[in-house]
C-alpha positions in Angstrom: -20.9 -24.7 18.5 -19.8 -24.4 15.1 -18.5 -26.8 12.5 -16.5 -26.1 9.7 -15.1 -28.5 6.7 -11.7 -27.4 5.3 -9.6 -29.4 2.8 -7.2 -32.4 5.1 -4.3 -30.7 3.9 -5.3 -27.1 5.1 -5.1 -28.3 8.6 -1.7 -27.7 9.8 -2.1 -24.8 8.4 -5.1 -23.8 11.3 -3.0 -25.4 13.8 0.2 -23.4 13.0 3.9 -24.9 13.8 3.4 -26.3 17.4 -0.4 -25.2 17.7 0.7 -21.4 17.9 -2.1 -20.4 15.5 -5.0 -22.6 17.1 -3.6 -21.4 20.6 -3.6 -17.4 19.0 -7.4 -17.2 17.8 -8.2 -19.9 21.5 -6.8 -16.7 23.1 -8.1 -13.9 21.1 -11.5 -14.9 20.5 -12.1 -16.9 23.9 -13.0 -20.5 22.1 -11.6 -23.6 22.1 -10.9 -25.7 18.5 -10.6 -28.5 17.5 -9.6 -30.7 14.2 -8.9 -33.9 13.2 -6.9 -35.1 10.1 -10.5 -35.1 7.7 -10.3 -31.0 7.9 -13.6 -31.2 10.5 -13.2 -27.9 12.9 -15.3 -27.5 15.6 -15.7 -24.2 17.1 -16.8 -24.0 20.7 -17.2 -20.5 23.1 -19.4 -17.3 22.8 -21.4 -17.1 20.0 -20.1 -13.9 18.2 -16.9 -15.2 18.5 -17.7 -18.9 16.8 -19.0 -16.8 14.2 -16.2 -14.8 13.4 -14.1 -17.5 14.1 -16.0 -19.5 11.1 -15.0 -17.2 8.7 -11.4 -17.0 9.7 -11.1 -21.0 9.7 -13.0 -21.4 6.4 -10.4 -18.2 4.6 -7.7 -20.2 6.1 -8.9 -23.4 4.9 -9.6 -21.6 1.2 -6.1 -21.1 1.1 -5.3 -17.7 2.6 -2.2 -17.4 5.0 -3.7 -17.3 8.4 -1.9 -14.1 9.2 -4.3 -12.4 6.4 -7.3 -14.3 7.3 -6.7 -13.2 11.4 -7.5 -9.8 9.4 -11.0 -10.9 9.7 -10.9 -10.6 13.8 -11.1 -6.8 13.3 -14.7 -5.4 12.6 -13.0 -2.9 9.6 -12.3 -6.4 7.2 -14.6 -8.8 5.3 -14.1 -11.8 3.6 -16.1 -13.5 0.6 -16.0 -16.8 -1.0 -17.3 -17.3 -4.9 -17.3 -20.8 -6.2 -16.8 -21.0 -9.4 -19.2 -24.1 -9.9 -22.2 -21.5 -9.7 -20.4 -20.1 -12.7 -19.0 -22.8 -14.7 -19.5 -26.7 -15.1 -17.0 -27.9 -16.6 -13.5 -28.0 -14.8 -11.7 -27.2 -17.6 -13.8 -23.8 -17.6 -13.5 -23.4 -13.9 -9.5 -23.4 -14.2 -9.8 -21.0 -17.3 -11.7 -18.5 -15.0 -9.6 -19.1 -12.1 -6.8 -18.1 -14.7 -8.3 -15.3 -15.4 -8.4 -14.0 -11.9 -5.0 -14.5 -11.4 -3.4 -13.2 -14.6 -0.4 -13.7 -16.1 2.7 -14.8 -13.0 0.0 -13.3 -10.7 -0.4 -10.0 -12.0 -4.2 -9.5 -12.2 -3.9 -10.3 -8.2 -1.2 -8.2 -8.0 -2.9 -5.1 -9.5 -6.4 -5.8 -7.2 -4.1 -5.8 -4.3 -2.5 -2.9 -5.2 -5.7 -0.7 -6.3 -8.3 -1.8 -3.5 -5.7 -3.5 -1.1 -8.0 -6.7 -1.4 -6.1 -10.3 -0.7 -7.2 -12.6 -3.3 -6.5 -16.1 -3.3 -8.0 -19.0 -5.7 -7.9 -22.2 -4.4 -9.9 -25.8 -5.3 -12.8 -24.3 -6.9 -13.3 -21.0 -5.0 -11.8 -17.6 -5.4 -11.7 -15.9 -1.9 -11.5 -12.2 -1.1 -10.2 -10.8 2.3 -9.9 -6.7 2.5 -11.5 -3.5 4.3 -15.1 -3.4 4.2 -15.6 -0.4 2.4 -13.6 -1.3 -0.3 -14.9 -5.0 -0.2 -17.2 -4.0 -3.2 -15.0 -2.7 -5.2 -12.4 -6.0 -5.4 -15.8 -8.5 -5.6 -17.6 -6.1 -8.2 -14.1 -6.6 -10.3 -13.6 -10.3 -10.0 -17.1 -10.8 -11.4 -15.8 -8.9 -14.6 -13.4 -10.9 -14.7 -15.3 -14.2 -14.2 -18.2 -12.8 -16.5 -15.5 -12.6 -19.5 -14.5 -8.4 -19.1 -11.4 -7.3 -20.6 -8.5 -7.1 -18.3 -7.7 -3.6 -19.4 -11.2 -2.6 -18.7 -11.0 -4.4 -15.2 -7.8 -2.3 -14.6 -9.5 1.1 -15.6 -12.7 0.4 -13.5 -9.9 -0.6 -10.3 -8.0 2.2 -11.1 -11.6 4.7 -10.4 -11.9 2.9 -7.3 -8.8 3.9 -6.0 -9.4 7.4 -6.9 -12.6 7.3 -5.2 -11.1 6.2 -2.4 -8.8 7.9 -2.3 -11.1 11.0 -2.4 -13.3 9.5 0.5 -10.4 9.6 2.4 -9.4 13.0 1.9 -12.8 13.9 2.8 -12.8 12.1 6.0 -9.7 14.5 7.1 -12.1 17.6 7.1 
């Protein structure tokens, strides 16, 4: 059994309108969940699938959509969480960083997604990741750049060589 905290107001997001999501990962991942209204989720069924099913409630309950966050039930996807508190202590700095990470009307998001095809979402004080393993790396690797104080525009160049190199691993993979 696992149990997982998410924010009260992340909830009906798990559940889904009439239970479809709860009933989706029940079905998928043969568990059973259950949450009350504080945001407790408990996680009940075969081991490997509680775990994997820990991560997906916890992205969900970080603020991803839970149609990214069932991502996760594939074995090619990872997800990591960075809280900012480890990074800043004041909240005022925390929500300076987190403004960072997004950019301007969402654009440094934007521009991970579109270089390393990494879901980003901040939420609270945590700034979650959801994307391909093999590019996981490269999207976490450029939000601590960010976090650390990097340029943008140096952020942008060092994305921009991952997706060359990338794309070069796949063109490899073809022969």
């Amino acid at each position: 059994m696992q149990i997982i905290k998410i924010p009260s107001e992340r909830v009906s997001a798990l559940l889904g309108e009439s239970g479809e999501t709860k009933d989706y990962l029940e079905r998928r991942m043969k568990v059973s969940i259950s949450a009350d209204s504080d945001g407790a989720v408990e996680i009940n069924g075969d081991p490997l699938d509680e775990f994997i099913g820990k991560d997906i409630v916890k992205a969900i309950g970080r603020g991803f959509e839970p149609a990214v966050a069932l991502r996760l039930l594939s074995d090619d996807y990872g997800f990591k969480l960075i809280d900012l508190r480890d990074y800043a202590t004041h909240e005022n700095a925390r929500h300076r960083i987190m403004g960072r990470v997004i950019g301007e009307k969402g654009r440094t998001k934007e521009i991970i997604k579109e270089e390393v095809g990494a879901d980003v979402v901040c939420y609270g004080h945590t700034v979650g990741v959801i994307c391909a393993i093999d590019t996981l790396d490269y999207a976490m690797e450029a939000i601590f750049r960010i976090i650390e104080g990097s340029n943008h525009a140096s952020v942008y160049a060092y994305l921009e060589k991952c997706r060359r190199k990338i794309k070069e691993n796949e063109v490899r993979k073809l022969f």
